[in-house]
N, C-alpha and C positions, 0 to 999 in steps of 0.2 A: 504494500500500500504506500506510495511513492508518490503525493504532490506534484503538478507538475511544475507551481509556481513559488517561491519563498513568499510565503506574506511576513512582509516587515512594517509590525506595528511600532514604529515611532515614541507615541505615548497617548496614555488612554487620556481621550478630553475630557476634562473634571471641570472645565468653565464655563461661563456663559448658559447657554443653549444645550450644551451636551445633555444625553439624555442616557438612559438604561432604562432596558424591561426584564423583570423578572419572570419565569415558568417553571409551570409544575407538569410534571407527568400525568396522565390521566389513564394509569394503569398499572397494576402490579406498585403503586407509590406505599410500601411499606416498611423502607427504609428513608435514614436520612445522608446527608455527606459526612466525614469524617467530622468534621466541623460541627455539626449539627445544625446547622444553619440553613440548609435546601433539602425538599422532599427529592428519594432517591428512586427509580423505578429497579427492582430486585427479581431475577432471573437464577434459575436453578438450569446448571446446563447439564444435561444426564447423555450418556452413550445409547447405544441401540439396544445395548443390555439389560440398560435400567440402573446401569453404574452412575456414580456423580462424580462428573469430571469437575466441575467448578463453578465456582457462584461468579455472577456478574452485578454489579451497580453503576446506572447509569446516570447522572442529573445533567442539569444546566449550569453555568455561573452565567446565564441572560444573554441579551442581546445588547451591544452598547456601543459607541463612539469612538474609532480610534483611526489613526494616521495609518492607512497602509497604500503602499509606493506614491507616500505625498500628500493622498489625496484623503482626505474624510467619506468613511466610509461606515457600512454596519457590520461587524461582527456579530456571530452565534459561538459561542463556547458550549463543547461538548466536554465531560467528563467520566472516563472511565474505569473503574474500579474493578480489577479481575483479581480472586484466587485461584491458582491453576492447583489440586487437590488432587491429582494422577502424576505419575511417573515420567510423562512424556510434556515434552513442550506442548502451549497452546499460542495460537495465532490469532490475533484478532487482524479480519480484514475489511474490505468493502464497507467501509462505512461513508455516510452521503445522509444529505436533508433530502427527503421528498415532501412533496404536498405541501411547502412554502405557501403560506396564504399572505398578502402584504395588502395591505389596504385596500382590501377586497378583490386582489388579481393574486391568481396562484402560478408559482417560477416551476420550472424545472427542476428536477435532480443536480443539488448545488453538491460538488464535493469537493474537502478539506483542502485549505490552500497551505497550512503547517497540522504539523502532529508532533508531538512533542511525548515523550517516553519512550519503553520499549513496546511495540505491536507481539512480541513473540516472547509470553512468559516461561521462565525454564519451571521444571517440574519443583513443588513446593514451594513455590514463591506465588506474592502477591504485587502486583504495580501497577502505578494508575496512567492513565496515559488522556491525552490533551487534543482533542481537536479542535479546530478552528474554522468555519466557513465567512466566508468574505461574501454577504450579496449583492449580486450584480447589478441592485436598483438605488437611487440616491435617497430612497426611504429613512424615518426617522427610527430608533429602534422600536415604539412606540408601534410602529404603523404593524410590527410582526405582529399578526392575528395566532398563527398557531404553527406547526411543522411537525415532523416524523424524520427518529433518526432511526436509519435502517445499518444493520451491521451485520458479522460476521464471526463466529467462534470455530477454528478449524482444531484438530487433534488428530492426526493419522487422516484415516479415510472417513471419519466421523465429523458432519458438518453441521453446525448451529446456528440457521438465520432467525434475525429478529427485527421488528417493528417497534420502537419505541416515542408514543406520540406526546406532544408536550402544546400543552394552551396558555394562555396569557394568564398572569396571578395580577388577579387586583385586591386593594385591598379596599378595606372598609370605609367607608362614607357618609357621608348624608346625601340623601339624593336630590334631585334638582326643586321639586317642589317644598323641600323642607321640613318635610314631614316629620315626626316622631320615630323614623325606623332607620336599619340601615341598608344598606345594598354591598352583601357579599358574595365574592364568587368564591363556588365553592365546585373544587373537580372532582369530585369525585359525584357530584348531581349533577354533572353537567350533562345537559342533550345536546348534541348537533341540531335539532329541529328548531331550536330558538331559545330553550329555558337554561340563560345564562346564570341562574344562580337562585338563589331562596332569600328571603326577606328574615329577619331576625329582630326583635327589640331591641332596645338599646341596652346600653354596658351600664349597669347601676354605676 
């Protein structure tokens, strides 16, 4: 899994206008990051046997602001948390966003312009590893509605793809009319058909 491009982020913009969006998984979110700090989506990768080759943790660190070749752009940070639990290396491959939704228009298969760790864990070991996508629109990070990051667990002849999809985390509010309530999203009720989230009373 070989980038074809170096992205050289400069330095993340922390003034003015710069912005960051935060996401959560909306799947398998049973773990968090070492940190504790972001919900993680957690993957049990088993052989054809029914053996457990190794656990996988996926999250975000968001979409946000940075200088790459120059230019102000958005990044997506990917991060990946593998225990390889078998005797033999594991490979993580093929990983790519698909289904990009950006301010209501959906991109193509964007894939990692850096990765940053080892792709190939040797046996009993655990590392995390960093991808990066750069997209290819002057969007603000804000405008990312949602995306799927799709990857790859390889061991011998024994191959583990996966779909890990991630929506926008808003937080709590009052809403436009003012009302007595609040409006939170919450993923794990989320529907695609329109019911972004549940109304709750307020925090005594």
């Amino acid at each position: 899994m070989t980038p074809t491009r170096t992205l050289a982020i400069a330095t993340l913009l922390v003034a003015g206008c710069a912005t960051t969006q935060d996401f959560v998984p909306t799947e398998r979110a049973t773990a968090v990051s070492p940190e504790g700090k972001t919900a993680a989506a957690e993957y049990e990768v088993e052989s054809r046997s029914g053996a457990e080759i190794g656990e996988i943790k996926v999250w975000t660190e968001g979409a946000y602001e940075a200088e790459v070749d120059g230019r102000e752009r958005t990044v997506v940070q990917i991060v990946f948390e593998v225990e390889n639990q078998q005797d033999a290396p594991l490979t993580l491959s093929q990983v790519q966003l698909d289904g990009v939704e950006v301010d209501g228009a959906r991109l193509d298969a964007v894939q990692p312009t850096r990765i940053e760790g080892p792709t190939t864990i040797a046996p009993g070991a655990d590392a995390r590893v960093r991808a990066y996508f750069t997209l290819p629109t002057a969007k603000r990070p804000n405008d990312v509605e949602r995306f799927e990051v799709t990857w790859t667990v390889q061991k011998g002849d024994t191959t583990y793809r996966q779909r890990t999809p991630f929506v926008q985390q808003v937080d709590r509010y009052y809403n436009n009319y003012y009302t007595p309530y609040y409006y939170y999203y919450d993923p794990f009720l989320y529907d695609p058909w329109g019911r972004r989230g549940v109304f709750y009373p307020p925090i005594p």
